[in-house]
N, C-alpha and C positions, 0 to 999 in steps of 0.2 A: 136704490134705483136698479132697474131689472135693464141690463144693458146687451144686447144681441150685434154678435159681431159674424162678421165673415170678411177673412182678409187673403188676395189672392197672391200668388207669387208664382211669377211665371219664369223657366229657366228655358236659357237658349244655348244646350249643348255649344262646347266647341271638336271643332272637326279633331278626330284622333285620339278622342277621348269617350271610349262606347262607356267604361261604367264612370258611377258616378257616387261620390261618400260624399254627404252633407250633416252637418251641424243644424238643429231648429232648434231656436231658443221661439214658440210661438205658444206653447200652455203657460196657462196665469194657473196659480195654486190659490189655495185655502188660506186664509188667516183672518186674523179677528175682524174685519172688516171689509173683505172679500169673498167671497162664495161663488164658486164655478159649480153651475148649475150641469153644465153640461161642455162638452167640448168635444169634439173631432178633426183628426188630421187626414183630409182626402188626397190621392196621389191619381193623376189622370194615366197610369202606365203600371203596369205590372213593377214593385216595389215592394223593399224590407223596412218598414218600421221596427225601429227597440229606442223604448222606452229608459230612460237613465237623470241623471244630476251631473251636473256640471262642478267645478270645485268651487265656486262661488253658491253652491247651493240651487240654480236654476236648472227647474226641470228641463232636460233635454228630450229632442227626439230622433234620436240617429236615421238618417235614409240612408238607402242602398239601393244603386237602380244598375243593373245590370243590361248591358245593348242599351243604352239607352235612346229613346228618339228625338228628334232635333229639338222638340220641344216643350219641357214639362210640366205642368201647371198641378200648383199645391195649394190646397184651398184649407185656409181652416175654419172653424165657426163652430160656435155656440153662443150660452148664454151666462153671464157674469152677475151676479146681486151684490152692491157697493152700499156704502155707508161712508157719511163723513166723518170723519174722526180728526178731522183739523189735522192734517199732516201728521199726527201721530203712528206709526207703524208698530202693530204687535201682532204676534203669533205667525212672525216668519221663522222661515227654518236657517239659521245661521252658524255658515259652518266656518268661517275667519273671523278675525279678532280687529274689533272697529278702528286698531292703530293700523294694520294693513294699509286702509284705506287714505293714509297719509301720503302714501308715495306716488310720485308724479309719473310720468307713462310720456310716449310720443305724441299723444296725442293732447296731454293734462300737463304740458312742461311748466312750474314754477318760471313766474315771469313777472318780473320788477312791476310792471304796465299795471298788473291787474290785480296785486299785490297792494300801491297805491291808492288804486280805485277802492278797495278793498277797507281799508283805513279809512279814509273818507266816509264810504259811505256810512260808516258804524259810529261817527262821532254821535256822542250823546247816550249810546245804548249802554244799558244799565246792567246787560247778561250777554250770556252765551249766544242763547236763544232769539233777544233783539237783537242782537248783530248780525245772524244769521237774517232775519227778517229785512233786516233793513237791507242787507247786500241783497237781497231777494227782490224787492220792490224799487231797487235804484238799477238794476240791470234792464228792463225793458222802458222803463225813461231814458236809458243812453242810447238805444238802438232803436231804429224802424226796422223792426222783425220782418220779415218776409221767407215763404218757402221755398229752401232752393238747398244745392247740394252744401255737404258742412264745408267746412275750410279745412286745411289741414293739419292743424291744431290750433289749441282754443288762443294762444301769443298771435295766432293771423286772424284769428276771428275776429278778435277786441280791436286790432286796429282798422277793420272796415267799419261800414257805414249802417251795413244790414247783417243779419245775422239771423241762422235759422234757430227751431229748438234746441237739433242735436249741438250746436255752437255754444248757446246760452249754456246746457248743460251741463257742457265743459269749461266754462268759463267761470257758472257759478263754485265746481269742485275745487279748480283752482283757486280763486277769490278765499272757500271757505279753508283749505288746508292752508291758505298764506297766515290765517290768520291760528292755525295748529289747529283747526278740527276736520278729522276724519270724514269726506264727502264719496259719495259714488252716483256714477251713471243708474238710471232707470229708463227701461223702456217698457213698452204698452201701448196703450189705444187712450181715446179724452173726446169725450163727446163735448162738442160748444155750445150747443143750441137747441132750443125749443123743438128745432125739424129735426132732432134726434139721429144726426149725422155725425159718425164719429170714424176718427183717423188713427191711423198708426202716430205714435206721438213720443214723446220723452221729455223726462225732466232730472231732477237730483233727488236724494237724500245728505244729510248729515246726520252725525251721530252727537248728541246733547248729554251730558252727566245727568243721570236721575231719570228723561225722563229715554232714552234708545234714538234708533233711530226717527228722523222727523222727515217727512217731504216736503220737498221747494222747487215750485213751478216757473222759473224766472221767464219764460213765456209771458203769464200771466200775472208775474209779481206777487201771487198768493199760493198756498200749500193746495196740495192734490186735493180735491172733492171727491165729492161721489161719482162725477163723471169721469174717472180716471180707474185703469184696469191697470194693475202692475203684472208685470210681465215677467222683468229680468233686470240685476242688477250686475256690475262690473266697475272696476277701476276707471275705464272709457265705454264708448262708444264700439270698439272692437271685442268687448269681451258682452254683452251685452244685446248684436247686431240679432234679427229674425234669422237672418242664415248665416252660417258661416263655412265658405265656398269659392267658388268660381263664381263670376257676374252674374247677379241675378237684378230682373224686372220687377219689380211690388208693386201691385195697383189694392189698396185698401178699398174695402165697401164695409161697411158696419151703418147697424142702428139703436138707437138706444132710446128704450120706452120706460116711462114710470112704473 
């Protein structure tokens, strides 16, 4: 799928603060099933981009805005070519060790709740892999998803009623490390629909003996598609986020054509 994105993000200086350093985690890279046809980062204000990696391996894009004005709008957009590969993920560039990703964060606390759930939902599964599946497809049967901001870690997510992606994503990491496999955040864009409308989005990976990392949309209860642009991985949500900074506005617009 040939997927065309443009996602805006608009910053509203605070007073006393002329320059400005930000963190962009917004280019998807190369790999076996991903092809960045194109990409650009536009800045509406005289700015420094540089170009760099993050220690989780995600490309970054350093700003530097000097004087800055009240209000600054960064747009990015290109074009993305996807392939299904059934949650499979190869030919990324990994620079830690899939045991890293065991360990819990403020935001991914180990928590008895989901630990449970966790157990449960994997009665009968015969692998690694069904269990991960199965905890995948039982998380959006517990919840009426709805978008809205995350909670504050995934132990407050699971005991509400609604829960957005970025929750499920955290809930599923935890869920998969209760059970000792190494999970992480994913962010990106996920086209839903035939009108070729696609949003800033997220979901998980885990990591499987044999076959690497795999992804899981507990969104959707099914592994990433073609409609899915992988962006950036981290331990949470924090390490992962489009910016990383002072309060910013994201209004997403994308579309995605065959």
């Amino acid at each position: 799928m040939r997927i065309a994105i443009e996602h805006q993000i608009v910053h509203r200086a605070r007073a006393g603060r002329p320059t400005s350093v930000q963190m962009l985690r917004l280019t998807p890279e190369n790999y076996d099933d991903q092809t960045v046809a194109n990409w650009h980062i536009d800045v509406d204000c005289d700015a420094r981009l540089r170009r760099g990696h993050d220690g989780f391996g995600n490309a970054v894009t350093m700003l530097y805005i000097q004087d800055a004005p009240e209000t600054v709008t960064i747009t990015a957009t290109g074009e993305v070519l996807t392939s299904d590969a059934h949650g499979v993920v190869r030919g990324t560039t990994e620079t830690l060790p899939p045991a890293l990703f065991l360990r819990a964060t403020p935001a991914t606390p180990a928590d008895a709740a989901i630990a449970a759930f966790a157990e449960e939902a994997i009665r009968g599964a015969d692998s690694s892999l069904a269990a991960l599946h199965a905890v995948n497809a039982a998380l959006p049967r517990r919840f009426a998803s709805e978008a809205r901001g995350p909670a504050p870690d995934a132990a407050a997510a699971f005991a509400a009623e609604s829960v957005g992606a970025c929750d499920l994503a955290h809930i599923f990491c935890v869920a998969a490390r209760s059970l000792g496999v190494p999970a992480r955040f994913v962010s990106g864009f996920a086209s839903w629909d035939d009108a070729a409308s696609a949003t800033a989005h997220c979901w998980a990976e885990a990591y499987v003996d044999g076959l690497g990392w795999i992804g899981f949309d507990p969104s959707i209860g099914l592994s990433p598609q073609d409609r899915h642009v992988r962006v950036a991985v981290a331990l949470d949500a924090a390490g992962a986020t489009a910016v990383s900074g002072e309060a910013w506005r994201e209004v997403a617009l994308a579309e995605a054509s065959q």
